[in-house]
C-alpha positions in Angstrom: 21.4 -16.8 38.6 19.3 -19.8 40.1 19.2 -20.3 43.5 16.2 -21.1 45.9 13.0 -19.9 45.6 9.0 -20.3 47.2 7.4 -20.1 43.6 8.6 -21.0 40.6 6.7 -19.9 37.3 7.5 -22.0 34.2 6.9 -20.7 30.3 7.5 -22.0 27.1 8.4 -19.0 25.5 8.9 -15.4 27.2 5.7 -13.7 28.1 3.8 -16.9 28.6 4.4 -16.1 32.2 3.0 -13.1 32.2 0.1 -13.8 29.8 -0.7 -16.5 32.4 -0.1 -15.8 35.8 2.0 -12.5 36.1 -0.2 -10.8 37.8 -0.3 -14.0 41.0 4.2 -13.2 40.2 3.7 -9.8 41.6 1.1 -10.4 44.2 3.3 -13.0 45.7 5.9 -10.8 45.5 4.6 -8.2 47.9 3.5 -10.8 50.1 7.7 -11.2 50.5 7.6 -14.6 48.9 10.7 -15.2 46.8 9.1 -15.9 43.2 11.3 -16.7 39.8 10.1 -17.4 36.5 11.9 -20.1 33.5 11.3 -19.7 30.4 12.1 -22.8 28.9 13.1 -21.1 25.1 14.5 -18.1 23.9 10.8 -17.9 21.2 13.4 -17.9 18.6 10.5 -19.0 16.1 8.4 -16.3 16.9 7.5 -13.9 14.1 8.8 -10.8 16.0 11.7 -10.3 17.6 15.3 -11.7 18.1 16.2 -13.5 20.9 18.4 -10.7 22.0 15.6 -8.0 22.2 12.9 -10.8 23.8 15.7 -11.6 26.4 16.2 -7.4 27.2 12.2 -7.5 27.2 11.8 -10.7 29.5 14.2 -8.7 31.9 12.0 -5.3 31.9 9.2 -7.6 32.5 10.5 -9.6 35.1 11.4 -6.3 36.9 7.5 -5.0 36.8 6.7 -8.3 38.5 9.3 -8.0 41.0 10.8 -11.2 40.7 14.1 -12.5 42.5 15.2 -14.3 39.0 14.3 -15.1 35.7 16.5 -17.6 33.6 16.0 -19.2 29.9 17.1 -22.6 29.6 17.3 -22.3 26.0 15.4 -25.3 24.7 14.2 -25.6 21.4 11.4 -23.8 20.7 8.9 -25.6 18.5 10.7 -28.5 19.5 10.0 -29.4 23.2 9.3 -32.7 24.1 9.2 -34.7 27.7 10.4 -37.7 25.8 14.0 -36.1 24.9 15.9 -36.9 28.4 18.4 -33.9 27.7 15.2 -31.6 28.3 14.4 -33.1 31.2 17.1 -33.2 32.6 17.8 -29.5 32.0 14.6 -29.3 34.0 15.4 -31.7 36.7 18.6 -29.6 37.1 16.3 -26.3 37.3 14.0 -27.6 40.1 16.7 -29.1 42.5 18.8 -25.5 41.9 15.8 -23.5 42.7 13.9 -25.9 45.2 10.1 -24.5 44.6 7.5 -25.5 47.0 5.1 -24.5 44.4 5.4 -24.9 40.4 2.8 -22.4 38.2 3.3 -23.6 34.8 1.2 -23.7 31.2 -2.2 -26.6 31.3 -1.5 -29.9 30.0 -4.7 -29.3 27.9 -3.4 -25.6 26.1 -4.2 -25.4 22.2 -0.7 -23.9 21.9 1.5 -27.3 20.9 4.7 -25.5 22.4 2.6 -24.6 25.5 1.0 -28.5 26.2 4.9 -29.8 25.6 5.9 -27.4 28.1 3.2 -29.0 30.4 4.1 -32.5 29.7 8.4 -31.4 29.9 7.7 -30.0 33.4 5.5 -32.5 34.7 8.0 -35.7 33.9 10.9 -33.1 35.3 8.5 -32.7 38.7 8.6 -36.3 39.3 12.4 -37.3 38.8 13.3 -33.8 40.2 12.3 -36.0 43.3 14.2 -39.7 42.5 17.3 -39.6 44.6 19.4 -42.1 42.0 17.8 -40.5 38.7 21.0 -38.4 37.7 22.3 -38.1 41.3 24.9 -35.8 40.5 22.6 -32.9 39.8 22.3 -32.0 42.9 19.9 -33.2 45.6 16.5 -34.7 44.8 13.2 -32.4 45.1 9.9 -32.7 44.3 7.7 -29.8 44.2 4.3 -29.9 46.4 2.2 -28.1 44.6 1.9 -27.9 40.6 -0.7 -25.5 39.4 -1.5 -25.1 35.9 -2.8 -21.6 34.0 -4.6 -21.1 31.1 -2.9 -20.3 27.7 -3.5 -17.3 26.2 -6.4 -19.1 23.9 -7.6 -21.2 26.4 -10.5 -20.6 28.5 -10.4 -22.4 31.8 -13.0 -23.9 34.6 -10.2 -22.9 37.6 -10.1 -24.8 40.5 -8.7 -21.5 41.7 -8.7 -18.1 41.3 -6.5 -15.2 42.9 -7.7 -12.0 43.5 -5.0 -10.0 41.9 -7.1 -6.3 41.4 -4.3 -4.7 43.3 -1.4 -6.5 41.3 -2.8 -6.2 38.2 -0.6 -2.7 37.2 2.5 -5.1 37.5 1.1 -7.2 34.7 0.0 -4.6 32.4 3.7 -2.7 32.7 5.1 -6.3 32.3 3.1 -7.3 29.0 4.3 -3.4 27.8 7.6 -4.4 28.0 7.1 -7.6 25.6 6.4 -4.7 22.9 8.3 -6.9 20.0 5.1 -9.3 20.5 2.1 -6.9 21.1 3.0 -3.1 20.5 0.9 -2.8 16.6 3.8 -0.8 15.0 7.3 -3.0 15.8 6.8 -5.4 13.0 4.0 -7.5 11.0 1.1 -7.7 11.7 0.1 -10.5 14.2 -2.7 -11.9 16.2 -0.7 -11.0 19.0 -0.3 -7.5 17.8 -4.0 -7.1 16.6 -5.2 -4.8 19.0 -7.4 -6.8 20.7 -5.5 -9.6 21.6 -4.0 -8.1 25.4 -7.9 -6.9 25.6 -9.2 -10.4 25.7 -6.4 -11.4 28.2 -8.0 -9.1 30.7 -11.3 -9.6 29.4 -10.7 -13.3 30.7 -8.8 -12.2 34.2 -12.3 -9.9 34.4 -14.4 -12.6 34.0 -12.4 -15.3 36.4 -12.2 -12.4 38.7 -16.1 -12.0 38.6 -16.8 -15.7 39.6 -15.2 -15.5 43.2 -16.5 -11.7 43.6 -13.4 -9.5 42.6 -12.8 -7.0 39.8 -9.4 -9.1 38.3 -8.5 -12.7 38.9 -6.0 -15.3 37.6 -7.8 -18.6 37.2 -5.3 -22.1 37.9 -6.1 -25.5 38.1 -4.8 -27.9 40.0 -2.5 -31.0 38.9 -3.6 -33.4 41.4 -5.1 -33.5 44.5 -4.2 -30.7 46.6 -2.5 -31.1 49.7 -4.1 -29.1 52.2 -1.1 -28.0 53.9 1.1 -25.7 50.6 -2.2 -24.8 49.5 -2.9 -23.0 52.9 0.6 -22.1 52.9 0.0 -20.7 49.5 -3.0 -18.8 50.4 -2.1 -17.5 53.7 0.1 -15.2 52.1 -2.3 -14.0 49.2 -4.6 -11.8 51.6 
């Protein structure tokens, strides 16, 4: 169920989270911030796996990372859009439920189409989240404070920011395992996702973000907007 949170992760599809930023989920986690995840669709296109089984995998996962919730809003996947109001306003009514401080969702610029609609969905939703008269009776208006952007799976970022998440990066590995309809070789046809080398390069790319600030693992974000000084220290003080 919904309810308020510190840190809200936002994916497209299930494992985008963790692919992302999972391994930030679980540090915040132990630093006793209440963290949730949305994934916006059920990645009922996908070529592996039913909704059913990716929802009983998105659950394992979410328990690796610790997280006080994880919902679906059951959008359409391959079909997102920030110019269908509906969407938004499913979004709107997520944000002002769960009252982040912080949004971690996919970068506007992500080669994935499903993955830069996601952006573009929870960026509009960010903004009238916080309009008082924009579909007052969803509950009271909020805007998040601070909306940082990770890279897609395929992307390769320049990060405004990187996390040093060496000692958290167990909780992402046993949360990607649990996704094993999308990346275990032998559950289905063969995929890029199930290549082999596909969860390789995603920790080939937290190695080498993690090797630009000094550290052996890092998750890389950028920020949307300038960054107010005071939730970014609010952020970091409790990422030691």
């Amino acid at each position: 169920m919904v309810s308020a949170c510190d840190v809200l992760a936002v994916g497209a599809h299930p494992d985008d989270v963790e692919l992302g930023c999972g391994a930030t989920m679980a540090r915040l986690a132990v630093a006793r911030l209440r963290v949730a995840i949305a994934d916006l669709t059920a990645g009922e296109t996908a070529t592996r796996g039913t909704p059913e089984l990716r929802s009983q995998e998105a659950a394992a996962a979410a328990g690796a990372l610790a997280v006080a919730w994880r919902t679906c809003l059951g959008l359409p996947d391959a079909g997102l859009s920030a110019a269908d109001e509906q969407q938004v306003l499913a979004v709107v009514r997520l944000l002002r439920a769960a009252m982040p401080r912080a949004v971690l969702l996919p970068h506007p610029g992500d080669p994935h189409p499903d993955h830069a609609a996601a952006a573009a969905l929870v960026l509009r939703a960010s903004f009238l989240a916080g309009v008082a008269r924009w579909h007052a009776d969803t509950g009271a208006p909020h805007r998040p404070r601070l909306l940082l952007a990770y890279a897609g799976p395929r992307q390769l970022l320049q990060p405004d920011l990187v996390v040093n998440v060496t000692a958290s990066y167990a909780a992402k590995r046993a949360a990607l395992a649990a996704h094993a309809s999308q990346f275990s070789i032998e559950a289905g046809a063969a995929t890029h996702l199930a290549s082999g080398f596909f969860l390789p390069a995603i920790e080939g790319r937290d190695r080498a973000a993690g090797n630009t600030v000094g550290c052996e693992l890092g998750e890389g974000f950028t920020a949307l907007g300038p960054l107010p000084a005071d939730d970014l220290a609010w952020l970091l003080g409790r990422v030691k």
